[in-house]
C-alpha positions as CSV (number, residue, x, y, z in Angstrom):
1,X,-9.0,1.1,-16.5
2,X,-10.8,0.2,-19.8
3,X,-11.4,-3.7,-18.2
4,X,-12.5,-1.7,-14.8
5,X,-15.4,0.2,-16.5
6,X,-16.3,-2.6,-18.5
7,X,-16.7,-5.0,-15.4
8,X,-18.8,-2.0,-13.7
9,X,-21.0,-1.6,-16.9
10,X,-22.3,-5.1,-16.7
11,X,-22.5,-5.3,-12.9
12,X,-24.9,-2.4,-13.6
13,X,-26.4,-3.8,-15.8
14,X,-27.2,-7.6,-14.7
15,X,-28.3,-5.1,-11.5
16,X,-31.3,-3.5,-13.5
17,X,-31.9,-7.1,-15.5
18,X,-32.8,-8.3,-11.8
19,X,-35.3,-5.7,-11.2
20,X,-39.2,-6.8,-11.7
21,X,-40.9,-4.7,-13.9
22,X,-42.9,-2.2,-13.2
23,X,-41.0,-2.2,-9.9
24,X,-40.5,1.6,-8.3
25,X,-37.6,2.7,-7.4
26,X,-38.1,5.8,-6.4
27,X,-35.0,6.2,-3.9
28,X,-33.7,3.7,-1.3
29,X,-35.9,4.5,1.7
30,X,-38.8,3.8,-0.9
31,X,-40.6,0.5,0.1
32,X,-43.2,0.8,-2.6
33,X,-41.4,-2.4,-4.2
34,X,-42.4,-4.4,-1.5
35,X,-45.9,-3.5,-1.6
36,X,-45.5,-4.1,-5.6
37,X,-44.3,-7.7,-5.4
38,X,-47.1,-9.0,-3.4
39,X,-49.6,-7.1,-6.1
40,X,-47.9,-9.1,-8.7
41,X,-48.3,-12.0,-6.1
42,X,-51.9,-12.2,-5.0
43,X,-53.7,-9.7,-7.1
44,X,-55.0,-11.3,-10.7
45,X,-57.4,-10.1,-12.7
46,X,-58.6,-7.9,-9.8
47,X,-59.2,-10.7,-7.3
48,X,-57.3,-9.8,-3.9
49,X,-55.8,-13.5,-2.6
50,X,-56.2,-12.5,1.3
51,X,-54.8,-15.6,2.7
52,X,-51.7,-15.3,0.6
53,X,-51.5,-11.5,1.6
54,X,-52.0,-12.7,5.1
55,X,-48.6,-15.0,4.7
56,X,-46.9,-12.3,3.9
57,X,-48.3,-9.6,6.0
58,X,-44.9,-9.0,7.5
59,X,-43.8,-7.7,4.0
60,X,-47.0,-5.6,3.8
61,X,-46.2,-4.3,7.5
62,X,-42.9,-3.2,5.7
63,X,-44.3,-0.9,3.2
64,X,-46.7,0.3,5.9
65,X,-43.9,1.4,7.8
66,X,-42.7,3.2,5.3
67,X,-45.5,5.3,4.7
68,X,-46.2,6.0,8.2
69,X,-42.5,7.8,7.8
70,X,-42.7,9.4,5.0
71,X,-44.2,13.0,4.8
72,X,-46.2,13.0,1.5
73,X,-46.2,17.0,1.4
74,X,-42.4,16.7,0.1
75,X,-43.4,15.1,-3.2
76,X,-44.7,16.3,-6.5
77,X,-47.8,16.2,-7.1
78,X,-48.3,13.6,-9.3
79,X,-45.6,11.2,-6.6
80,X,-47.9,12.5,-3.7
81,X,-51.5,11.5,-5.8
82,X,-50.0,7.8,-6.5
83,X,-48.5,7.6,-2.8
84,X,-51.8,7.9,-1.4
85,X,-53.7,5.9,-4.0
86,X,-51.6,3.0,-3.1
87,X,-51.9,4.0,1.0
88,X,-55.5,3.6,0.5
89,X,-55.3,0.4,-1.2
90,X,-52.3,-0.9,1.1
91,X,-54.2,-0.2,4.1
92,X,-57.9,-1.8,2.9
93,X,-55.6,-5.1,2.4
94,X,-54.3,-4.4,6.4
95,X,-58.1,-3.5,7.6
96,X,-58.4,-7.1,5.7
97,X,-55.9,-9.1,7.2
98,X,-56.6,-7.6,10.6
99,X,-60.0,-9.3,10.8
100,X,-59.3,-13.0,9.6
101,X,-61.2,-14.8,12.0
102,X,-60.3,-18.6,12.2
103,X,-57.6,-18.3,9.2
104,X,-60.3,-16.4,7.1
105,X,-61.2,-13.2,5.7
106,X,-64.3,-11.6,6.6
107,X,-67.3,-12.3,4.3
108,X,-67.8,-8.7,3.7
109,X,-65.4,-5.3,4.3
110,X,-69.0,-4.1,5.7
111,X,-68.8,-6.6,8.8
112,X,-66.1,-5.0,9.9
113,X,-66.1,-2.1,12.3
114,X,-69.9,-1.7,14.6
115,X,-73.2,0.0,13.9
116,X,-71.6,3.0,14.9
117,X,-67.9,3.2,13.0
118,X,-68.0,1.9,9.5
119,X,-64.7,0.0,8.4
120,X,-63.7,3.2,6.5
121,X,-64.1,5.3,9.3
122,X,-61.5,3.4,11.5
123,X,-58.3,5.5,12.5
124,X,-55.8,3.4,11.9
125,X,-53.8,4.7,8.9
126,X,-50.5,6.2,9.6
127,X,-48.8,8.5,7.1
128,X,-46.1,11.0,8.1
129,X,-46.5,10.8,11.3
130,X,-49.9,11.3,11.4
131,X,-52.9,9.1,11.9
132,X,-56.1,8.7,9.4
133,X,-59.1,6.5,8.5
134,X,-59.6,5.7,5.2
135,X,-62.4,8.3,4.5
136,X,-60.1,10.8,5.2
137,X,-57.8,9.8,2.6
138,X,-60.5,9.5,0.2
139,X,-62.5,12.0,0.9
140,X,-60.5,15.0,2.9
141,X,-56.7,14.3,0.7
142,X,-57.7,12.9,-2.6
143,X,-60.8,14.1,-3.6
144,X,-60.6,17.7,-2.4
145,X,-57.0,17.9,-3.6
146,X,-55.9,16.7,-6.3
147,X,-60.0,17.4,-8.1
148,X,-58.9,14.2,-10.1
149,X,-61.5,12.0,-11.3
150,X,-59.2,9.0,-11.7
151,X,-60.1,8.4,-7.9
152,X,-62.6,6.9,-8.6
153,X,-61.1,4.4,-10.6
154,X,-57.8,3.3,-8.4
155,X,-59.4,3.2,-4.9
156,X,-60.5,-0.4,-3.8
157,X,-62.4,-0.3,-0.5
158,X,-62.3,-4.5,-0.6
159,X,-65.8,-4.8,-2.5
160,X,-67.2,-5.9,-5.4
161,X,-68.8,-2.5,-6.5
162,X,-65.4,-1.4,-5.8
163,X,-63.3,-0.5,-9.0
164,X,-60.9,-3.8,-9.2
165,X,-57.0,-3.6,-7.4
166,X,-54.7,-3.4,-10.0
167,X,-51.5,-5.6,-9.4
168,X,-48.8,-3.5,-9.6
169,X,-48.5,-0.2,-7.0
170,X,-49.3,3.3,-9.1
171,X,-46.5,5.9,-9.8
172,X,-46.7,9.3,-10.4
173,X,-44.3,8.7,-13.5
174,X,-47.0,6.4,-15.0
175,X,-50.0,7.6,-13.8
176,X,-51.1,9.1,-17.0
């Protein structure tokens, strides 16, 4: 029994050696790993590598699936703040991806959408069941809220004056 337990212990442990840092594991429906993996992948130095997003989009799609299945309100509230921190970001990457034209991102997030729907008013985002544009994340779930300023410093709406994308996914255990 004594060879058993010890065989277990470093099963378990070569398991967690495996695990990227900074990964989430937050249960194993959570895809947020996914979505953390391609950060690490194409995000340096706040510099969003589109193209290389764009190979993997099918991995992206996969965290985006999650999140349009998973019901938010069931979180804590620091969990809940982080989840749709990252939905914001994950989704600006999609909005991305969705308009390469001819193997290329669009000059500007701003030449996306018409006169008349700007690319953050686009409903498109899917959370729980539900679906949003990115202002109403911002503006009608974060802001109004959680009243936290750090909003302003995780959101990337995909432009320069944006505050840059970080390269790993946040966390409500880390946020602070």
């Amino acid at each position: 029994m004594k060879h058993f337990a010890q065989v277990a212990l470093i099963i378990s442990l070569s398991f967690l050696i495996t695990i990227p840092a900074g990964t989430v594991m937050a249960g194993n429906d959570d895809k947020t790993y996914v979505y953390g993996e391609l950060l690490r992948q194409y995000v340096k130095d706040g510099r969003v590598d589109y193209a290389g997003f764009k190979e993997k989009e099918v991995q992206l799609d996969t965290y985006l699936d999650y999140l349009a299945k998973t019901n938010p309100a069931q979180m804590e509230e620091k969990d809940r703040f982080a989840f749709y921190v990252n939905a914001y970001n994950a989704y600006t990457i999609k909005l991305i991806l969705k308009n390469f034209d001819n193997g290329q991102p669009p000059g500007s997030i701003k030449d996306i959408g018409s006169f008349f729907s700007k690319p953050w008013s686009i409903k498109f985002v899917k959370i729980g069941g539900e679906i949003y544009t990115l202002d109403n994340i911002e503006h009608d779930i974060l802001r109004p809220v959680f009243k936290d300023a750090r909003v302003h410093f995780a959101v990337n709406c995909a432009s320069k004056s944006c505050p840059p994308l970080i390269s790993t996914p946040y966390s409500g255990t880390i946020l602070d």
